[in-house]
C-alpha angles and dihedrals in degrees: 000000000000115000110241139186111244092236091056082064103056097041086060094054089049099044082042100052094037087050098043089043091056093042084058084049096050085047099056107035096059088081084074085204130068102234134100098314089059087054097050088044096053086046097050099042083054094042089049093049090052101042087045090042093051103049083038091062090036096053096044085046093059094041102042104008088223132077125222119204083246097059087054085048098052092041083052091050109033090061085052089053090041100058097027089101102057102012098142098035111057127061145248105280092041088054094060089039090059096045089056090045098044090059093059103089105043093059097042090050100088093043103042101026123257091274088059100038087050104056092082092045086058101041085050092064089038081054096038089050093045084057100044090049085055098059091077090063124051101250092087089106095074104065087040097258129145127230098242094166091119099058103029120065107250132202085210112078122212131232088266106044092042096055080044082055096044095055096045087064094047096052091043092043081049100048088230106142089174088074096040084061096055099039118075110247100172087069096060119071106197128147126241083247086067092065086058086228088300089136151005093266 
């Protein structure tokens, strides 16, 4: 086992904590709203930490019989990292299964080389955006993610939002702020690039 200053050590459990606590932070708070998908965010970035965490102490224990402070703190990390993209919209089971996943390449990197370690990392994201472009059918059951479409900003706009859309160009390309007013606008995100120049907006 490698010899440390105690104060190394301290300063790892610090930077550690500080940066573990503001991943949770990220995670959760890209729901934008606190509801059911917060929840299942807050679970599965926990679950992840603790399922990555574990296989990460069982594997270096079989391969070095000893444990470093760094090897707690990149299990720790590398579940938040893991889960960060679909925190509150898969469930339970997929959350552990990503933590132990997660975990995979780091520790292979010293033995097998970064282009190997990397290949399950990279099958993982071509997995997670699969799924995400999933949640706007309705097929998404079946891998055991959630809709959160009402409490997380979309870049894929819904029956509803998109004739509301529809109708706020029309009124603007057509100068009626009588519409405008009874349309409502806060619900609709849209650029100035998106009225061609037509008006001041």
């Amino acid at each position: 086992m490698e010899h440390m200053h105690p104060t190394q050590n301290v300063f790892l459990i610090v930077g550690g904590l500080i940066t573990s606590l503001g991943w949770y932070c990220v995670n959760i708070g890209s729901v934008h709203k606190f509801n059911d998908a917060t929840i299942r965010s807050f679970i599965n970035s926990h679950l992840s930490v603790c399922a990555s965490l574990l296989s990460w102490l069982i594997v270096t224990y079989m391969t070095r019989k000893n444990f470093k402070m760094t090897d707690l703190l990149q299990g720790i990390m590398a579940g938040l990292v893991g889960v960060s993209a679909c925190a509150g919209s898969v469930e339970v089971w997929a959350s552990l299964i990503i933590g132990v996943v997660v975990e995979i390449p780091t520790i292979m990197e010293p033995a097998q080389g970064c282009m190997i370690s990397h290949i399950p990392m990279v099958f993982l994201e071509f997995l997670e955006q699969w799924q995400v472009g999933l949640n706007s059918s309705n097929t998404n059951e079946a891998l055991g993610s959630y809709d959160t479409s009402d409490s997380s900003p979309s870049s894929i706009l819904s029956k509803e939002k998109e004739v509301l859309h529809k109708k706020l160009f029309k009124a603007v390309a057509a100068g009626d702020l009588q519409k405008l007013d009874t349309l409502i606008v806060k619900q609709v995100s849209f650029g100035v690039q998106d009225f061609d120049k037509r008006t001041p907006l």
